[in-house]
N, CA and C atoms as a LAMMPS dump frame, in Angstrom:
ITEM: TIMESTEP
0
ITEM: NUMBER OF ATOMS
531
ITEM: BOX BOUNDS ff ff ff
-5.0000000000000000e+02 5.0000000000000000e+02
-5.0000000000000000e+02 5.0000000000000000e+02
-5.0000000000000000e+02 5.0000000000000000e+02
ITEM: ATOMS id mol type element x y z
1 1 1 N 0.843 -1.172 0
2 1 2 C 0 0 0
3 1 3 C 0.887 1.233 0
4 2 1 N 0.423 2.5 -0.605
5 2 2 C 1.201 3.025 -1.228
6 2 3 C 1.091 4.75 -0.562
7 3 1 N 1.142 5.839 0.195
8 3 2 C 0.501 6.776 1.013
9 3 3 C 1.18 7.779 -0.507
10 4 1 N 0.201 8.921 -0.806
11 4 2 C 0.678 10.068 -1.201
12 4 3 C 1.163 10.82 -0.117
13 5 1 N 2.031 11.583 -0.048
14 5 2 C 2.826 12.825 1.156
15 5 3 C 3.065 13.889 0.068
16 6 1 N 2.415 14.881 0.855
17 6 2 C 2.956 16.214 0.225
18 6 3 C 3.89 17.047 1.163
19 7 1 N 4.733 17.918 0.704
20 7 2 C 5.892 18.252 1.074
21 7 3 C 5.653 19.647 0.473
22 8 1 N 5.451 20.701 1.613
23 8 2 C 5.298 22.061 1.262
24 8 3 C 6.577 22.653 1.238
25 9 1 N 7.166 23.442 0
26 9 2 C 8.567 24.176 -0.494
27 9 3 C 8.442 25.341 0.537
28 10 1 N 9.504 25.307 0.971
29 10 2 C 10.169 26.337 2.226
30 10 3 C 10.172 25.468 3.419
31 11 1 N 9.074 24.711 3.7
32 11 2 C 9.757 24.713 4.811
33 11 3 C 10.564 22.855 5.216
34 12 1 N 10.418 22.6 6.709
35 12 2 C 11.403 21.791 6.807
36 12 3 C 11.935 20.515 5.9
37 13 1 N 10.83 19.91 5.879
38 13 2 C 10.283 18.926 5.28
39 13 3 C 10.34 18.782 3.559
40 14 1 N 10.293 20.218 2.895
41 14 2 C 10.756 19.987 1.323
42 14 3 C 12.218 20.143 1.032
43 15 1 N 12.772 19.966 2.355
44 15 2 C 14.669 20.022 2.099
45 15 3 C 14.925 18.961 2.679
46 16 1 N 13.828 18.366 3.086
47 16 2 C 14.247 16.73 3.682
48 16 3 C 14.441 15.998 2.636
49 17 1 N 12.799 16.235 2.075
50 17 2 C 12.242 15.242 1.144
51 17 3 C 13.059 14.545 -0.415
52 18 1 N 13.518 15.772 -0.331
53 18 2 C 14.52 15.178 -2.041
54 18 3 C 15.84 14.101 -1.526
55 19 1 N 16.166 14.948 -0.273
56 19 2 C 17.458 13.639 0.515
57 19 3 C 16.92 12.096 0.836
58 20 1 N 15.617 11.983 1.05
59 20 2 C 14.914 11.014 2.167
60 20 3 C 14.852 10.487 0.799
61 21 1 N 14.197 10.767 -0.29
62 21 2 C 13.587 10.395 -1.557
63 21 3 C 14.483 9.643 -1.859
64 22 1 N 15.991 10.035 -2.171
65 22 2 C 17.187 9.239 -2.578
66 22 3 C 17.739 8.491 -2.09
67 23 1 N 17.85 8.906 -0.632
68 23 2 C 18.509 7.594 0.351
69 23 3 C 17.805 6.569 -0.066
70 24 1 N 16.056 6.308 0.282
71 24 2 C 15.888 5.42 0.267
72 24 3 C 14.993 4.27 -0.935
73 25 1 N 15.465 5.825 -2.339
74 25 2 C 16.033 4.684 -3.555
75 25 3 C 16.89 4.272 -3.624
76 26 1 N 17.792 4.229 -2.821
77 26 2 C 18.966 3.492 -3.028
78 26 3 C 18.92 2.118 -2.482
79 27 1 N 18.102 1.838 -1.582
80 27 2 C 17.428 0.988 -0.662
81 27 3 C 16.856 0.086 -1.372
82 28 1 N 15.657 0.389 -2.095
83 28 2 C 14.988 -0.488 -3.064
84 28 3 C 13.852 0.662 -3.951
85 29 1 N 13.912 0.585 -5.172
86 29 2 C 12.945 1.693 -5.996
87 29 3 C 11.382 1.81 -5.645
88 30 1 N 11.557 3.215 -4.634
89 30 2 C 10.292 3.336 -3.852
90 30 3 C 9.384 4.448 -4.633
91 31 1 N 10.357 5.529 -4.839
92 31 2 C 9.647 6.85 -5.662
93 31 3 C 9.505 6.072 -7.112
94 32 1 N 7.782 6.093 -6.453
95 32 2 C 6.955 5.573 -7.629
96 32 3 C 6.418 7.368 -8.338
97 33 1 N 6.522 8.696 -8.08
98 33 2 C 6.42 9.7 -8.716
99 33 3 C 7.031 10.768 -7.698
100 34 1 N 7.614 11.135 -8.723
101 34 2 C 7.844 12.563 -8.018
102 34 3 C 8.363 13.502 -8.66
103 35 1 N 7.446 15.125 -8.536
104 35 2 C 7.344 16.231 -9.798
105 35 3 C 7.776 17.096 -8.842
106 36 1 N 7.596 18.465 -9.469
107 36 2 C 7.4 19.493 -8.113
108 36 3 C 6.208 20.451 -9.503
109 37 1 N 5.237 21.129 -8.943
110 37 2 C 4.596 21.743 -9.916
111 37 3 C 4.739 23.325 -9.627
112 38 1 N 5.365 23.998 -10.779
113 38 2 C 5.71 25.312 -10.659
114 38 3 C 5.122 26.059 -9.728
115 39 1 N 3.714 26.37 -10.408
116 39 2 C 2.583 27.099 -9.814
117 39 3 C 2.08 26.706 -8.001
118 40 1 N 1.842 25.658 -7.71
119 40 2 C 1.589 25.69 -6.56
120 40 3 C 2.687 25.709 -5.013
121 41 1 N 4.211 25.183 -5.985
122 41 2 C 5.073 24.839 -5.207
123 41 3 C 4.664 24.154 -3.967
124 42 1 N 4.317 22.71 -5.055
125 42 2 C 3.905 21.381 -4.125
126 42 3 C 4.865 20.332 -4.668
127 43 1 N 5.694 19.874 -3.855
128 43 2 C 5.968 18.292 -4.572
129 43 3 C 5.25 17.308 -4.108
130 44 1 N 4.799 16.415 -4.939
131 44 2 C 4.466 15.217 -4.543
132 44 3 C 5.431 13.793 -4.712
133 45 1 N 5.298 12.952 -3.791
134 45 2 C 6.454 11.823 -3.402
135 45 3 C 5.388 10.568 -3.076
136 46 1 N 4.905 9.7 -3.772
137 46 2 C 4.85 8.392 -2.968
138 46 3 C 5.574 7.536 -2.671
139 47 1 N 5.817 7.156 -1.375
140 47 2 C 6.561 6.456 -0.86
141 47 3 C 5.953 4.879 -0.233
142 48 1 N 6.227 4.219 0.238
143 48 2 C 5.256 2.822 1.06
144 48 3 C 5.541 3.498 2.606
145 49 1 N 4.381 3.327 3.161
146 49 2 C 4.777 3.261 4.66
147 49 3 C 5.618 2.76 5.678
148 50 1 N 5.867 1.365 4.88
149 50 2 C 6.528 0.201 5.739
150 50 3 C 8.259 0.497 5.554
151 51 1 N 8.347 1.787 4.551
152 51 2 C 10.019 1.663 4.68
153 51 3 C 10.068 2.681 5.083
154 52 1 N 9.681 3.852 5.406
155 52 2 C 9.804 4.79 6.424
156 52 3 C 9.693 4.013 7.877
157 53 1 N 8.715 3.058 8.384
158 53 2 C 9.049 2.194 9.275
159 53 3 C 9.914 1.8 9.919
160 54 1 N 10.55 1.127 8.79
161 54 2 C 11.777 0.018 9.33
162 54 3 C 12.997 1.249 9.062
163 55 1 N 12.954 2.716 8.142
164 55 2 C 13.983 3.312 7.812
165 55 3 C 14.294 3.66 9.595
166 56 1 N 13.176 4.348 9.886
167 56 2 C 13.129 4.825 11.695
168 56 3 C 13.32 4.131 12.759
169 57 1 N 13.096 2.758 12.214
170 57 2 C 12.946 1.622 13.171
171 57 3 C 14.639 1.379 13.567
172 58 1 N 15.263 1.555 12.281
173 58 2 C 16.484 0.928 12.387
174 58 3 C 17.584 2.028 13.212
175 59 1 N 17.092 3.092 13.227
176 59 2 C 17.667 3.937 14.267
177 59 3 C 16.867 4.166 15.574
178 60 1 N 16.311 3.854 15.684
179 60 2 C 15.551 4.021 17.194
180 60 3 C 15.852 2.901 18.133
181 61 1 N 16.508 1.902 17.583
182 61 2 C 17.703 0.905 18.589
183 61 3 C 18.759 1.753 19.16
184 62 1 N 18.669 1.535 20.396
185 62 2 C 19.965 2.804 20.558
186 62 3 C 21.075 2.123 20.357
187 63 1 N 21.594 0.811 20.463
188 63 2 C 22.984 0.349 19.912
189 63 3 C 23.485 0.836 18.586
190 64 1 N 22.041 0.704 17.6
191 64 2 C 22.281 1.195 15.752
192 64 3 C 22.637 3.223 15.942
193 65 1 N 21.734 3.377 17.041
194 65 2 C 21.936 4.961 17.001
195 65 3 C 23.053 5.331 17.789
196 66 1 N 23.68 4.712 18.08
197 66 2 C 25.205 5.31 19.005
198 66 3 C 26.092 4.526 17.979
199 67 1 N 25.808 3.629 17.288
200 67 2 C 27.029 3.296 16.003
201 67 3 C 27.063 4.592 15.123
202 68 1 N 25.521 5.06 14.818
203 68 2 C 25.367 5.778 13.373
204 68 3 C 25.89 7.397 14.248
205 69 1 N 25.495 7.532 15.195
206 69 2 C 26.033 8.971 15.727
207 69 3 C 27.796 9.044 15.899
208 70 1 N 28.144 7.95 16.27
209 70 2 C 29.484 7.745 16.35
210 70 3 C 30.381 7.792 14.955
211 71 1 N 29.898 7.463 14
212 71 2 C 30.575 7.296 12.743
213 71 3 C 30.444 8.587 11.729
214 72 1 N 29.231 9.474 12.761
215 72 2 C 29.483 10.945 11.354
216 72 3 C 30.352 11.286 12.234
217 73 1 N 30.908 11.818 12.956
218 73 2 C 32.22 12.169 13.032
219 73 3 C 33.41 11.797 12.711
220 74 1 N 33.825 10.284 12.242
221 74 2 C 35.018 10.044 11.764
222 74 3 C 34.293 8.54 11.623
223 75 1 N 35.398 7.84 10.029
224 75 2 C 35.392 6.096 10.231
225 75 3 C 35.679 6.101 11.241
226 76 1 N 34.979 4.331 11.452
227 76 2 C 35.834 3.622 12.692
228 76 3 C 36.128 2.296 12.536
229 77 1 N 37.17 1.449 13.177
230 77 2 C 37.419 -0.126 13.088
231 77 3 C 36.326 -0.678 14.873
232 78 1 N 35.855 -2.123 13.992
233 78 2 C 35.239 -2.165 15.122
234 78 3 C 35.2 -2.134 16.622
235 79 1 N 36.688 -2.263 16.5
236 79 2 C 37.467 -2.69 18.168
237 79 3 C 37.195 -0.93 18.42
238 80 1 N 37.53 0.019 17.641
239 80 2 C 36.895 1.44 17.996
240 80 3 C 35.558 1.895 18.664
241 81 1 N 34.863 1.151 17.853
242 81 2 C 33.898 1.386 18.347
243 81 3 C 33.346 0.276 19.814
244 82 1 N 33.569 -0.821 19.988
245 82 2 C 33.429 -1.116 21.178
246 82 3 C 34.152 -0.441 22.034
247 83 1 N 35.431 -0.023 22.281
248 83 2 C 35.759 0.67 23.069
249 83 3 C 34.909 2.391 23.671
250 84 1 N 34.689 2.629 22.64
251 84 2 C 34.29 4.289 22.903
252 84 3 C 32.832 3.787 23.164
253 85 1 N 31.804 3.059 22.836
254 85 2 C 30.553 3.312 23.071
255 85 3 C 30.471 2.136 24.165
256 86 1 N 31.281 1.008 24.694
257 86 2 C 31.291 0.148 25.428
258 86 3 C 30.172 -0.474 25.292
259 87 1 N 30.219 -1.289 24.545
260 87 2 C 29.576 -2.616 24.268
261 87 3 C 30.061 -3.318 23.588
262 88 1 N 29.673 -4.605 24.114
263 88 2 C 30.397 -5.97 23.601
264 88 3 C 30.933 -5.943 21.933
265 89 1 N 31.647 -6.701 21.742
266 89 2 C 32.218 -6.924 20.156
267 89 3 C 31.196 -7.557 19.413
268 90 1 N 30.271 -8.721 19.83
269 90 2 C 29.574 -9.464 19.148
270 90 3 C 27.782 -8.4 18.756
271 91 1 N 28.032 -7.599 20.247
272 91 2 C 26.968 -7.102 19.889
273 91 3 C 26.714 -5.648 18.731
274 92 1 N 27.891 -5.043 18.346
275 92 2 C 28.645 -4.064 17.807
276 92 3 C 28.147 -4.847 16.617
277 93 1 N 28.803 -6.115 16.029
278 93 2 C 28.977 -6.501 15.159
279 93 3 C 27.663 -7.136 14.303
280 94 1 N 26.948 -7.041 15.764
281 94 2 C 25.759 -7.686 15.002
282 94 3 C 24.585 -6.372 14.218
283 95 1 N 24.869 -5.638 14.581
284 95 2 C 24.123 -4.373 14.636
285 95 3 C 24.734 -3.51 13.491
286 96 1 N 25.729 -3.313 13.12
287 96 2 C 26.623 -3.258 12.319
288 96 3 C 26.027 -3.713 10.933
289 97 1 N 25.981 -5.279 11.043
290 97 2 C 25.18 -5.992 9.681
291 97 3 C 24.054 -5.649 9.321
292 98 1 N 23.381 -5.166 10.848
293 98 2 C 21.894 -4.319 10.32
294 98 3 C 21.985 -3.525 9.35
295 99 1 N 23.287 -2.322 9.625
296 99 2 C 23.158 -0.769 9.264
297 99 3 C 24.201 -0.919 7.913
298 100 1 N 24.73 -2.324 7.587
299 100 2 C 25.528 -2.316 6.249
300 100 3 C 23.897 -2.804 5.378
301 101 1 N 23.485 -3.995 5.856
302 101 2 C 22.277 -4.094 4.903
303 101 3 C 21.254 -3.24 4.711
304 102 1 N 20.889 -2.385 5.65
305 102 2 C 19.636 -1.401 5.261
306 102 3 C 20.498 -0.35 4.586
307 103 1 N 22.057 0.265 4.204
308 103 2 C 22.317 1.14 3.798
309 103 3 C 23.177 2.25 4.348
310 104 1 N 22.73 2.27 5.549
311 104 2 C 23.369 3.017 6.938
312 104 3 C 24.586 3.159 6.254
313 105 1 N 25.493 2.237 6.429
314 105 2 C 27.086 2.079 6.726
315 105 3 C 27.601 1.502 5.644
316 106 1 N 28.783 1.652 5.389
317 106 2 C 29.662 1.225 4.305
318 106 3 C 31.02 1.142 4.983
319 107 1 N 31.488 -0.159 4.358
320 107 2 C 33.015 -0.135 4.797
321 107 3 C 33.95 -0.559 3.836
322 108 1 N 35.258 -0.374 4.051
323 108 2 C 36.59 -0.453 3.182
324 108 3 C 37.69 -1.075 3.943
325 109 1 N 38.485 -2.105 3.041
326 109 2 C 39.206 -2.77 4.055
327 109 3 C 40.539 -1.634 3.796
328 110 1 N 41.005 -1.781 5.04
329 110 2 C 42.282 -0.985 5.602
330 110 3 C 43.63 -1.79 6.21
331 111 1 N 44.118 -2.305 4.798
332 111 2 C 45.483 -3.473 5.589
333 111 3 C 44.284 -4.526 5.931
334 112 1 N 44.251 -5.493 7.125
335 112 2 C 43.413 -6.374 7.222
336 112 3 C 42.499 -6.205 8.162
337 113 1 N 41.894 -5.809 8.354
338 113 2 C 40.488 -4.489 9.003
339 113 3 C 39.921 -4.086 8.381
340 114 1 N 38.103 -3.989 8.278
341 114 2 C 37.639 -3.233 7.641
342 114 3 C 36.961 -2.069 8.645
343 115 1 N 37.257 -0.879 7.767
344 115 2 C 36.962 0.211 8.706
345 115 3 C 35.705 0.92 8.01
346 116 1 N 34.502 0.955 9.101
347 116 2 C 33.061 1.56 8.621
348 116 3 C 32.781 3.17 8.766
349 117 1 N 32.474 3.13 7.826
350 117 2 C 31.937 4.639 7.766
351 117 3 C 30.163 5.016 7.675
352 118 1 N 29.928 6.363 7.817
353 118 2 C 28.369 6.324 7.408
354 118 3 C 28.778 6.271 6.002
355 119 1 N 27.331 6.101 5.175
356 119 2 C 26.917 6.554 4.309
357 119 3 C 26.67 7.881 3.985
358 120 1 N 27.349 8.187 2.867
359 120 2 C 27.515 9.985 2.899
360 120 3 C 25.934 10.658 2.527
361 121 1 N 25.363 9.71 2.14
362 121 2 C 23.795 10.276 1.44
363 121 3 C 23.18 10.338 2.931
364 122 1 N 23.386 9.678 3.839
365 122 2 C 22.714 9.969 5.408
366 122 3 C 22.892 10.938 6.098
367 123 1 N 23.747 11.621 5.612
368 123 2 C 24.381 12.895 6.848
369 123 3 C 23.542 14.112 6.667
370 124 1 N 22.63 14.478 5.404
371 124 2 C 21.883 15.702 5.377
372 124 3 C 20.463 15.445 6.145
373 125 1 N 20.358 14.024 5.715
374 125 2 C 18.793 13.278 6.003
375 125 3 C 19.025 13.582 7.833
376 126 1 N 19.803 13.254 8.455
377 126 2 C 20.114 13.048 9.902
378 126 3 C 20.613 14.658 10.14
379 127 1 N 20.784 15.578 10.081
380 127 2 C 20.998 16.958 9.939
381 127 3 C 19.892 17.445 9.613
382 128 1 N 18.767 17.152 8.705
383 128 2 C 17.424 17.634 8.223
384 128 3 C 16.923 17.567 9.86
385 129 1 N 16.954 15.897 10.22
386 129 2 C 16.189 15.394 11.596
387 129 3 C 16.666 15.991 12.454
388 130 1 N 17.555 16.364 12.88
389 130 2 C 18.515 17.121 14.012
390 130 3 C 17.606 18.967 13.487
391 131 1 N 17.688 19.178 12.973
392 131 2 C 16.883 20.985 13.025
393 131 3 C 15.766 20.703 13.329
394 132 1 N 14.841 19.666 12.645
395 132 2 C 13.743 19.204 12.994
396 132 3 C 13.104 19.004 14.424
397 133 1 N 14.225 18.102 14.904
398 133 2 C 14.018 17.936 16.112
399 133 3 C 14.261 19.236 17.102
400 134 1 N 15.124 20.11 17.082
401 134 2 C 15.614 21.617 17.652
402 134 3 C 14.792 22.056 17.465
403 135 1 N 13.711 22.309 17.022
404 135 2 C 12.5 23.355 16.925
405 135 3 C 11.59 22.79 17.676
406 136 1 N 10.98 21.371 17.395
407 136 2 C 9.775 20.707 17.967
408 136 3 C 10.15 19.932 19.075
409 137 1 N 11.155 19.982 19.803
410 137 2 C 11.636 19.246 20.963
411 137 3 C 10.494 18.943 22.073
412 138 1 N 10.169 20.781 22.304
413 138 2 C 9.261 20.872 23.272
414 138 3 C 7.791 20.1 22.961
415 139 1 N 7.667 20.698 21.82
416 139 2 C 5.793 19.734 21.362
417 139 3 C 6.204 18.289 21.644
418 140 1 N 7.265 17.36 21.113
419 140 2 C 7.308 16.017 20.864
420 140 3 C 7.298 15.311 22.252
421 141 1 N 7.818 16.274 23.052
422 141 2 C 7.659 15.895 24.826
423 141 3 C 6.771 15.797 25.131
424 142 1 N 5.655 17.084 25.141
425 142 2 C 4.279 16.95 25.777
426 142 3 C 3.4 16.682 24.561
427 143 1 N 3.914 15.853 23.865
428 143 2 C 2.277 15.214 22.576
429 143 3 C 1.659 14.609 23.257
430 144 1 N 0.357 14.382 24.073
431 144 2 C -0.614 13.876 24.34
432 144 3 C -0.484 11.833 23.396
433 145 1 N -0.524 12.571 22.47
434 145 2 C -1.159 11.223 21.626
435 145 3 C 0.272 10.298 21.762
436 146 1 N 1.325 10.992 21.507
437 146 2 C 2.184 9.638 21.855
438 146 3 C 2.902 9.406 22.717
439 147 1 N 2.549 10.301 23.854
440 147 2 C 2.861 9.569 25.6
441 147 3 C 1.578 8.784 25.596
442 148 1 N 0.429 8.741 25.141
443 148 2 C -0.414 7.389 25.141
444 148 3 C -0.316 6.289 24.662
445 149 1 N 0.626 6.28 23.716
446 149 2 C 0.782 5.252 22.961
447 149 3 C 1.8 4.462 23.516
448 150 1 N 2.6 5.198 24.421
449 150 2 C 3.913 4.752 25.064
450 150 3 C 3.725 3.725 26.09
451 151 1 N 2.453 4.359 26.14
452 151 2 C 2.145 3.475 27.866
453 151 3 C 2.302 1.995 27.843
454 152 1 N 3.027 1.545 28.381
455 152 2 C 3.363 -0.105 28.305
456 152 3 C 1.863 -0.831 29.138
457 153 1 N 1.639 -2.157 29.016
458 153 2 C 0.752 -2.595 28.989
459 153 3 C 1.112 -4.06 29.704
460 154 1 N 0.336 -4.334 30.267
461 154 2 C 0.68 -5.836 30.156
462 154 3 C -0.045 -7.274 30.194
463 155 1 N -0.006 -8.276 29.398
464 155 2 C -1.264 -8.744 29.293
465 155 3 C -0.766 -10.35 29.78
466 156 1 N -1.29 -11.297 30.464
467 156 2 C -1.165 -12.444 31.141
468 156 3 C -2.387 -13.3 30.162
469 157 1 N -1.551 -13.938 29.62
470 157 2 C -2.29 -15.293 28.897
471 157 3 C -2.567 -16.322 29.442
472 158 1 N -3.844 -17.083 29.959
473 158 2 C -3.553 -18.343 30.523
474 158 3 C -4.548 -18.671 29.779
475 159 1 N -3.99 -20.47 29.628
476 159 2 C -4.693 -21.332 28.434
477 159 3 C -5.774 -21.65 29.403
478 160 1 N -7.176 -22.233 28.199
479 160 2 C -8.523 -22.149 28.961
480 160 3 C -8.522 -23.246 29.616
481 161 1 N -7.587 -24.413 28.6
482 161 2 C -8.148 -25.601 29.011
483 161 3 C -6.255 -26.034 29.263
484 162 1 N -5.678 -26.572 30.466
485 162 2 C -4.639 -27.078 30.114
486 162 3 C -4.169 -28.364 29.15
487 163 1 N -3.467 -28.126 28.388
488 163 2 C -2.272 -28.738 27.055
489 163 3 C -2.287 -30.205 27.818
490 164 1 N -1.985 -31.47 26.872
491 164 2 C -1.662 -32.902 27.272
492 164 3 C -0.199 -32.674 28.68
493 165 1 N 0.721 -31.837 28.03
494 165 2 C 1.377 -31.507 28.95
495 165 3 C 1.696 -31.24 30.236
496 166 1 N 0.994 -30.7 30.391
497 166 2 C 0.596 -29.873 31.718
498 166 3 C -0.194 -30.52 32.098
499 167 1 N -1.251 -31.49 31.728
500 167 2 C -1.531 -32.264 32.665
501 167 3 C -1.02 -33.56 33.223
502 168 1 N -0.047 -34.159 32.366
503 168 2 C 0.902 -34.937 33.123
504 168 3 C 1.576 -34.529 34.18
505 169 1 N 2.051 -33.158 34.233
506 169 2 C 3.238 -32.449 34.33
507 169 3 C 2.184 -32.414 36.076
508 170 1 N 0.567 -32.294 35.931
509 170 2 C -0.338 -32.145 36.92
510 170 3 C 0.047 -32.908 37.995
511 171 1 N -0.064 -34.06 36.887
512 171 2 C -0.873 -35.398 37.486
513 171 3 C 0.833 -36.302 38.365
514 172 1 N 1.586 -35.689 38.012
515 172 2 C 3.271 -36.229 38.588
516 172 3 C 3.195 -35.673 40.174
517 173 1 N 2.792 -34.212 40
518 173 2 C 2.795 -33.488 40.863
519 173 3 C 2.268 -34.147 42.011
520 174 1 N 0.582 -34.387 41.747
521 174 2 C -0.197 -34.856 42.835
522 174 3 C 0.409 -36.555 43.572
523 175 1 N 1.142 -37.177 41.902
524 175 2 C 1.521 -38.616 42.568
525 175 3 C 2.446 -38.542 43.846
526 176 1 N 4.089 -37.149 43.302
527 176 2 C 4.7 -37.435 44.117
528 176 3 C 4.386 -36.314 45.674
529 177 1 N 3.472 -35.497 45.609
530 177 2 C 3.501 -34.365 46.649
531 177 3 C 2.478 -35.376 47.667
């Protein structure tokens, strides 16, 4: 399923949109149209929902977001980066494979090391989000609608009827108690 988004020229969001547009054709061919029309100074962009999703999803891990914040400032080898952000090697590494397959990261071997860098098409998109975020800090704190959504929940499943299992597991009980 496929959302139209319009993107009004001037402000934040139509200096996102041409970066966001490209990153994540590079990803897989999503901009199924996109014009800008003189007269109204509207672009239109369809995009799918589900990869803006997983695009946000994949930074809102904070392990992926302290790799990807760590690496616009300079490459790094991985033993670098476990050291400075302190976490394990395996877990670095696993997270890592996330942000080489969705696009994030790119690396080059260096002698026998490969040393990761961002992706240079990410740094305006994440700079767009960074002003973005500096203006609306305060609203995104007190949004009503998604400190509701936040609210954790918790739900206790018990089966209606107990499983063959569990009733052996019963019936042992009562033999040996």
């Amino acid at each position: 399923m496929t959302f139209p988004l319009l993107f009004m020229l001037g402000s934040f969001t139509s200096r996102l949109a041409p970066y966001l547009c490209s990153l994540l054709a590079g990803f897989l061919t999503i901009c199924e149209t996109y014009h800008i029309r003189d007269v109204s100074y509207v672009q239109e962009v369809r995009l799918e929902f589900h990869l803006y999703r997983e695009f946000f999803r994949a930074l809102s891990n904070q392990t992926r977001f302290s790799i990807v914040q760590l690496l616009r400032g300079r490459p790094h080898y991985v033993n670098e980066m476990v050291e400075k952000l302190r976490i394990e090697q395996s877990r670095v590494s696993h997270n890592l494979a996330c942000l080489l397959n969705c696009g994030f990261v790119e690396w080059e071997w260096n002698g026998k090391n490969k040393v990761y860098r961002l992706n240079p098409d990410l740094n305006p998109v994440l700079t767009g989000i960074e002003r973005h975020l500096v203006k609306y800090a305060p609203a995104l704190d007190c949004c009503q609608t998604l400190a509701s959504e936040s609210k954790l929940a918790l739900f206790v499943a018990r089966p209606s009827q107990p499983g063959p299992s569990q009733r052996h597991y019963r019936r042992r009980l009562r033999v040996k108690g």
